[in-house]
C-alpha positions in Angstrom: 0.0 0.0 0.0 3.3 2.5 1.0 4.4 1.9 -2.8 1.3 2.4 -4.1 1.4 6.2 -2.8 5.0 6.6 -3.4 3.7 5.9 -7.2 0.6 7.8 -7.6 2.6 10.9 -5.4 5.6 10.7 -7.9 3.0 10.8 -10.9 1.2 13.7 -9.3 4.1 15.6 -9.1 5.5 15.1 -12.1 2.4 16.2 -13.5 2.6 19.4 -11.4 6.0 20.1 -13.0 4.8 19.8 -16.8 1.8 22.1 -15.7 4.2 24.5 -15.0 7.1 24.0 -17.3 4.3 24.4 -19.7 2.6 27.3 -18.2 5.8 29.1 -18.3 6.7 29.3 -21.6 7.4 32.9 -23.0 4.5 34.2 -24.7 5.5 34.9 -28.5 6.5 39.0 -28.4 4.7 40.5 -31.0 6.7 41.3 -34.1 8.0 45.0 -34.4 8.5 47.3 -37.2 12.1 48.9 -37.0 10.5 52.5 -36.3 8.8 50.9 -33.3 11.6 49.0 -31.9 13.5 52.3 -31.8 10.6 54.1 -30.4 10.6 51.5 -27.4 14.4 52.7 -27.2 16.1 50.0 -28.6 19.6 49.9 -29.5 20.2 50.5 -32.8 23.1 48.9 -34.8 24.7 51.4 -37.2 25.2 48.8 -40.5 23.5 49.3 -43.3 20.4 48.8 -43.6 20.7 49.8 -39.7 19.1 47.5 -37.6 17.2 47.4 -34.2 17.4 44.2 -31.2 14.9 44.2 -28.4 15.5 43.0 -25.2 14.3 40.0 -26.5 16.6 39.4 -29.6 14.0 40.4 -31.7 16.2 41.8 -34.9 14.2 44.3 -37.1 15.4 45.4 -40.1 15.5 49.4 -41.3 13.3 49.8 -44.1 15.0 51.7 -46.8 13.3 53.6 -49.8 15.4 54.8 -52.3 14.5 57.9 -54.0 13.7 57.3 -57.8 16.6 59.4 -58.8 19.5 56.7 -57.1 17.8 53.7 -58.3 20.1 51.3 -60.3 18.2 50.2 -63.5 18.7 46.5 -62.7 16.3 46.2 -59.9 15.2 49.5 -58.7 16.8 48.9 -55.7 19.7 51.6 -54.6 23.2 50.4 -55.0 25.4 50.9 -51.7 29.6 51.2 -51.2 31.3 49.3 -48.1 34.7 49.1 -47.1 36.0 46.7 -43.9 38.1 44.1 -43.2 37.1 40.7 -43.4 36.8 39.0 -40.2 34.9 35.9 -41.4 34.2 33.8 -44.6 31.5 31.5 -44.5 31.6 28.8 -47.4 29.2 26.7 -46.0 26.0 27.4 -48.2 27.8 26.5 -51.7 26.7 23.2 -51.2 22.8 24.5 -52.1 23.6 26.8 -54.3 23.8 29.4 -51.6 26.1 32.3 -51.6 29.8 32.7 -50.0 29.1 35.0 -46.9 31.8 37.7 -46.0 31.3 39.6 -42.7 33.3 42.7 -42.6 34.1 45.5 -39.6 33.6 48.5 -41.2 36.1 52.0 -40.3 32.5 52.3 -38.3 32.8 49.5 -35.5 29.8 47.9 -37.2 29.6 44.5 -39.4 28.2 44.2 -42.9 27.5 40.8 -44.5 28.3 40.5 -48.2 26.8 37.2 -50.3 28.6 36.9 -53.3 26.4 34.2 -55.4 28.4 30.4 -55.7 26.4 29.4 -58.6 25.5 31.4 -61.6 28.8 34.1 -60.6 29.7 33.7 -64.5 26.4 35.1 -65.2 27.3 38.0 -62.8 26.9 41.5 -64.9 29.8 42.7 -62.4 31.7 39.5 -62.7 34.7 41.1 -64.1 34.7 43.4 -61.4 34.5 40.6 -58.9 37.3 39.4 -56.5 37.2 35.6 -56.1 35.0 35.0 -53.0 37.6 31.7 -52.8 40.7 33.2 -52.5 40.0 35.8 -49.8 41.3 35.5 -46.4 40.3 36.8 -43.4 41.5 39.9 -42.2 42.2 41.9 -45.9 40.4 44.8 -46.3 37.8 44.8 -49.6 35.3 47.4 -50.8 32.0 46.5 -52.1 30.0 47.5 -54.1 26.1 46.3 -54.4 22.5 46.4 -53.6 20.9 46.0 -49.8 18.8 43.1 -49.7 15.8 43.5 -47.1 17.6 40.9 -45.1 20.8 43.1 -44.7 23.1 41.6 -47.0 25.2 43.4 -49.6 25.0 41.9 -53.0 27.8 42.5 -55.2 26.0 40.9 -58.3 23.0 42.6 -59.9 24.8 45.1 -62.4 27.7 45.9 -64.5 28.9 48.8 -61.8 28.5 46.5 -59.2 32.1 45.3 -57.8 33.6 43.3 -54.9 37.7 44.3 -54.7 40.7 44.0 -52.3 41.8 47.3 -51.1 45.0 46.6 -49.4 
């Protein structure tokens, strides 16, 4: 009869511990729009597109309209210029086609991500222009040039002034 308790107490209280685990999950924070992630005074991450992280880790993503008058004709979208030094090279999306990401510190303490495409680069309108993603080592300095992806990516790729180079 003791065990018989011991078992259905044991069970009980396990049960009381799922109740609560359960019951104490973090409710879902409801996404944010950049402008009101910095109007809840957020940090705000000077890269380009800047971005914003809530206490959370929510990242939100600066919304950029480019007037009509800097649009590339490519894609409508507005071409952008970095220059940092490459402090990591990530190869490991080539596999699916992906691109080669390069983070850079820019002269302005801040990181930009550049994906240079893996597949399709001789298809590249700026593929002359381009350095080879392959032979780049960590900690040269390069200057990009490309469009902003909503994402916060620089892509070196969509037109012939487009250019990815070693500076150094």
């Amino acid at each position: 009869m003791n065990q018989k308790i011991t078992i259905v107490v044991g069970v009980v209280g396990v049960l009381i511990v799922l109740v609560l685990l359960l019951s104490a999950r973090p409710i879902d924070a409801p996404v944010l729009t950049f402008d009101e992630c910095v109007a809840a005074g957020n940090p705000v991450l000077e890269s380009y597109p800047r971005q914003c992280r809530t206490t959370d880790g929510q990242l939100t993503v600066e919304d950029i309209s480019v007037p009509e008058s800097e649009e590339n004709e490519f894609d409508g979208r507005g071409s952008v210029v970095v220059e940092g030094a490459i402090i990591a090279i990530d190869t490991e999306q080539i596999a699916l086609d992906g691109p080669v990401r390069i983070t850079i510190s820019t002269p302005f303490e801040d990181e930009a991500i550049i994906a240079v495409p893996s597949m399709g680069i001789l298809l590249c309108p700026a593929y002359g222009a381009m350095a080879d993603a392959f032979t780049l080592t960590i900690g040269q300095t390069i200057e990009v040039q490309g469009y902003a992806t909503s994402e916060g990516e620089i892509v070196p790729c969509e037109s012939a002034d487009h250019y990815l180079r070693v500076t150094e």
